[in-house]
N, C-alpha and C positions, 0 to 999 in steps of 0.2 A: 026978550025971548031969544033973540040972537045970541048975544052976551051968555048966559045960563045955556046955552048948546056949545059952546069953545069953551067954555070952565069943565065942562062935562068930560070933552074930547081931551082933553089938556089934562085931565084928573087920570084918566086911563093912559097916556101913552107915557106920561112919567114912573108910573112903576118899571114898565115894560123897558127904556131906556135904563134903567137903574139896575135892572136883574143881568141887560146885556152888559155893562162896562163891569159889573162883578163878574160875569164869565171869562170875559177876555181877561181881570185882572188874575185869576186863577189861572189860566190856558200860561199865561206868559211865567206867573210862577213857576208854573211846573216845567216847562221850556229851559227855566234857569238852574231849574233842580238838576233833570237830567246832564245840562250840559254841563255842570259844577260836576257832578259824578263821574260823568265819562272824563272828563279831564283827571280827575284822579286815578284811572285804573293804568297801573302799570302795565310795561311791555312785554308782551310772551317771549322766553327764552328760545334762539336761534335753533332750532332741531338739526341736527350735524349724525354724522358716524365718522368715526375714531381708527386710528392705523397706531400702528408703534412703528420709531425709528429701528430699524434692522442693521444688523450687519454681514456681508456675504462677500466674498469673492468674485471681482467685478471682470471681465474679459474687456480688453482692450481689441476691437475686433473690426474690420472694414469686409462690409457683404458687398456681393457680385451674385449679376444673375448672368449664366453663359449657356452652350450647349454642350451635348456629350459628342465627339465623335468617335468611332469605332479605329483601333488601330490596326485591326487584320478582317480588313475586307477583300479578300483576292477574288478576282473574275476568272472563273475556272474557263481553259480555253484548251482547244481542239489540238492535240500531240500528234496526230496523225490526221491524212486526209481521206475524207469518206461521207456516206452517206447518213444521215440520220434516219435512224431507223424505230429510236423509240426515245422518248422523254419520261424519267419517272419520278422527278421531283419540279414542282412548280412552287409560284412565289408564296410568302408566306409559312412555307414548308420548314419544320424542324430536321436537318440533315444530320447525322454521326461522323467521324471521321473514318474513311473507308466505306462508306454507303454508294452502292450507284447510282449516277445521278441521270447518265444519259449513254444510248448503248449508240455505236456506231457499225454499219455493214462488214463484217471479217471475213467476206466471199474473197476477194483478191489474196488476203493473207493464209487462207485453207488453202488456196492451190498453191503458191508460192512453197507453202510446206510440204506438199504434197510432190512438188518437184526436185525443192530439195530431198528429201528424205531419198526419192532415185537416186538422184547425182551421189547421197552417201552410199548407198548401197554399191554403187557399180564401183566406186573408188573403193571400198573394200573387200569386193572380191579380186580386184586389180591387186591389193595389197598383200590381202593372204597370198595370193597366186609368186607373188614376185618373195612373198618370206620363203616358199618351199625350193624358189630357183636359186635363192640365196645357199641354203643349206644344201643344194645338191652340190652345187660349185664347189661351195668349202671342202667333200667329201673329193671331188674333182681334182683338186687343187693339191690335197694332200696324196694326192695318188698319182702326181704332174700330170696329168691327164689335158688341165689346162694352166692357163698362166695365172697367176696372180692377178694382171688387169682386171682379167672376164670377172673375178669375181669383187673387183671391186666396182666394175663399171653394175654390177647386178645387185650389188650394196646400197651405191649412189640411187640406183634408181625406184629399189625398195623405200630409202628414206623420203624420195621425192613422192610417192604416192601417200604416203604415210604422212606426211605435210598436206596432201591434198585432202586427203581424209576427214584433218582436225580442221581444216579450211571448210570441208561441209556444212560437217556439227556446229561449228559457231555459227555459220548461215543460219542454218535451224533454229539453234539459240537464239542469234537477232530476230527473224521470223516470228517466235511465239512472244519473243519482252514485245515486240511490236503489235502485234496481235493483242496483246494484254487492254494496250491503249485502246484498242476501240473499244472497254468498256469505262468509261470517266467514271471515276470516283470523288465523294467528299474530300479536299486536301485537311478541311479542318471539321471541325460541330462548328456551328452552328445556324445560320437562318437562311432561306433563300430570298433573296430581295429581286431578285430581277430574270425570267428568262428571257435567253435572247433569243432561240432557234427552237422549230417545233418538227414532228417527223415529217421526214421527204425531204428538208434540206440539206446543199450540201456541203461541208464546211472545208478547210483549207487549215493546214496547219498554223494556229495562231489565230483564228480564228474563233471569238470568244463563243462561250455556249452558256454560262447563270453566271452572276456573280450572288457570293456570299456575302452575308454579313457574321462577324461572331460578336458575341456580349462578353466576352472570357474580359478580354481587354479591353480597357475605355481609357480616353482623356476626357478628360475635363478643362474646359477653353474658358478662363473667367476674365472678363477687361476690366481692368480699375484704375482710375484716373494716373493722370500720369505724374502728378505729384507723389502719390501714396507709391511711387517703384523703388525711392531710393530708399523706404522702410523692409521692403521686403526682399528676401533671397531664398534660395534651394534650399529644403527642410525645415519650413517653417510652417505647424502644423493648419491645416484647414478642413471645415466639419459641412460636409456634401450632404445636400437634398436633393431628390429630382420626385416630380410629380405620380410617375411611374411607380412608386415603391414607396413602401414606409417605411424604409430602412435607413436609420443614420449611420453616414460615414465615416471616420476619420481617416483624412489622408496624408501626407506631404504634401509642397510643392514639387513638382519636378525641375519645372525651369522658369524663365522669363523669357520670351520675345525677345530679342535686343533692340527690335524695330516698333516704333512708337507708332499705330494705324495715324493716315493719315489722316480719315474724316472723322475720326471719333477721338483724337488725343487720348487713347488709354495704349495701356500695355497687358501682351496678353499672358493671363499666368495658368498657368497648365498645372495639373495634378494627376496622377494615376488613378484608377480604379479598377480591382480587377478580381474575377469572377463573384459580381454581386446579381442577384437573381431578382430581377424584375427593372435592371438598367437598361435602358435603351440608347444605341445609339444614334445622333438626331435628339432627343430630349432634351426641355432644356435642366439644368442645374445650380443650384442655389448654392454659392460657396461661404463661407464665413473666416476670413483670416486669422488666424488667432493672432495679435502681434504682440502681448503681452499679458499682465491682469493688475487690481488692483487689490492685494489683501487687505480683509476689515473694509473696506469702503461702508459708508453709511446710505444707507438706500430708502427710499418713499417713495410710495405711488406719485405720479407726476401729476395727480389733479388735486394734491397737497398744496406745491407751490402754486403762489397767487403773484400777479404782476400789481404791485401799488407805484406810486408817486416815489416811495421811498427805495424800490427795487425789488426784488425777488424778495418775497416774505412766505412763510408758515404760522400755525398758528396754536402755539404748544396752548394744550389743555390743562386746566389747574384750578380747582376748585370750583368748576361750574364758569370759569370764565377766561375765553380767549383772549392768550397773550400773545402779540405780533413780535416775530424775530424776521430780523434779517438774517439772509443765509446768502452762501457763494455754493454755486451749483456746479456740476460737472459733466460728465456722459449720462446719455439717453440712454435705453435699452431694455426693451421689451417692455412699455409701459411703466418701468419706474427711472429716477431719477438719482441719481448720486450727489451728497452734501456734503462738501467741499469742506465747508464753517460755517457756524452759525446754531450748530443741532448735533444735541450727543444722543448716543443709542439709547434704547430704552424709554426716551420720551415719548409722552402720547399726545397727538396733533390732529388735527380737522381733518378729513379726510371728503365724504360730500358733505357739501355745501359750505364748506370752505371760502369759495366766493365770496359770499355772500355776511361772513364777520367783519367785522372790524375791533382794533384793540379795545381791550376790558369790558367786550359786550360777553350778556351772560348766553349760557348753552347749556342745550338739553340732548344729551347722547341718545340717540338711535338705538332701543336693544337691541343685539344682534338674533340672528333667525338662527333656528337650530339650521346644523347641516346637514340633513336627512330633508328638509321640505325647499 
């Protein structure tokens, strides 16, 4: 009975056994299937965009960043002594040439005129009086009546008051140019940066009252190292930026420093600027030397060149497949780079993803985006 119940058990779990090692034997074929195929699919082409070697006119150029300074800042200051009495230009203020900027008390110089102008008067009734004693004498004289002396002692004395006379009127004259001064003028246009006195005080000849600033004229103060001096000298052109304005410049140099700063080892190279409208002086300034150029240079974007094992390489395109060149490189600027050797114009090269080739791998150009989106 025993026996006849494990033939039983024994008759059922060998199908069961037999159905499992045929699953697994399928499972594992097709494991080999797959991994047979995937081993054969080839590798996707390196997705890249493309640049062509150019050629343009290279500037051989050493940048500087410096300030502007103002070269006619005068502090306008007090001609005469007196009171302040009114102020009409404060800081910030747009000034004209000839505009007043500050009036001074003219009480002491009204009566001063008002004094002199008597002392003319009495001197020339003195003067007329002594011409009529002159001409009586003459008629005196010719009649012997008197001597000669009387009339010339009465000549002398005519001329002497008639000296005193023109002694007045220039009083007078100095009196009103003086008078003039108590009211201060603009000496030039343009800014006022600084008052220094307000009404009620009282100033002293020389005594400052605003200083100006004008924008007419500017330097340009740029330090650049002190190897790069023995390349540069007076008139050699340089192209000015300042933050203040959009306006590109071109300038000259005007000179050089002779004296080399001592905590920065540069020298300092100065250029002119002058009447550009939105310069500041104070600002700073962006200079660029020009010290030469190179015609035809060959030029690429700089994320063209790739550093390998082998050196500085690009990656000319040609039939769907990068070919690595070496090349000899040269100046940097402005995000591209100049090609020495190695790369003629007109060739078409990696551009992104350029990294990321290696020679005779295949590629697939990027089409370009219109340029409107």
């Amino acid at each position: 009975m025993l026996k006849q119940k494990h033939h039983s058990i024994r008759n059922k779990i060998l199908p069961l056994l037999f159905a499992m090692t045929l699953m697994c034997m399928a499972l594992i074929s097709c494991g080999k299937k797959e991994a047979e195929s995937g081993s054969k699919k080839k590798p996707q082409p390196a997705l890249i965009s493309t640049t062509v070697a150019e050629t343009n006119t290279l500037e051989i150029r050493e940048e500087s960043i410096g300030t502007l300074e103002g070269l006619i800042d005068p502090t306008v200051a007090a001609e005469v002594a007196g009171r302040v009495t009114k102020v009409l230009a404060h800081p910030g203020q747009t000034v004209k040439k000839g505009e007043t900027l500050v009036l001074l008390d003219a009480t002491d110089y009204n009566l001063q005129r008002t004094q002199a102008q008597a002392e003319e008067a009495r001197l020339e009734a003195l003067t007329n009086n002594q011409g009529r004693i002159v001409e009586r004498n003459q008629v005196l004289v010719q009649k012997k009546f008197i001597s000669q002396n009387a009339l010339e002692d009465a000549t002398t004395q005519q001329i002497a008051l008639q000296q005193q006379l023109d002694g007045a009127k220039a009083q007078i004259a100095i009196i009103d140019h003086t008078k003039t001064k108590t009211t201060v003028i603009a000496p030039i246009d343009g800014v006022v940066q600084k008052q220094i006195v307000s009404a009620g005080d009282f100033v002293k000849i020389g005594d400052p009252l605003l200083q100006i600033i004008s924008k007419q004229k500017l330097l340009a103060h740029l330090p650049l190292p002190e190897n790069i001096a023995a390349k540069i000298h007076a008139g050699i052109k340089v192209r000015l930026t300042t933050p203040t304005s959009s306006d590109e410049i071109i300038s000259t140099i005007r000179e050089l420093k002779p004296l080399i700063t001592e905590t920065s080892r540069s020298v300092d190279v100065i250029a002119a600027v002058n009447n550009q409208t939105g310069w500041q002086p104070g600002a700073s300034v962006k200079g660029e030397i020009i010290l030469g150029e190179h015609a035809n240079a060959i030029l690429i974007p700089e994320q063209c060149v790739i550093l390998r094992p082998a050196g500085e390489v690009v990656y000319v395109i040609k039939h769907g497949l990068s070919n690595q060149r070496i090349v000899k490189t040269g100046l940097r600027q402005d995000g591209k780079i100049e090609i020495i050797e190695g790369l003629s114009p007109g060739e078409l090269i990696a551009k992104d993803g350029a990294a990321f080739l290696t020679d005779k791998a295949k590629v697939k150009v990027e089409a370009r985006k219109p340029a409107h989106q």
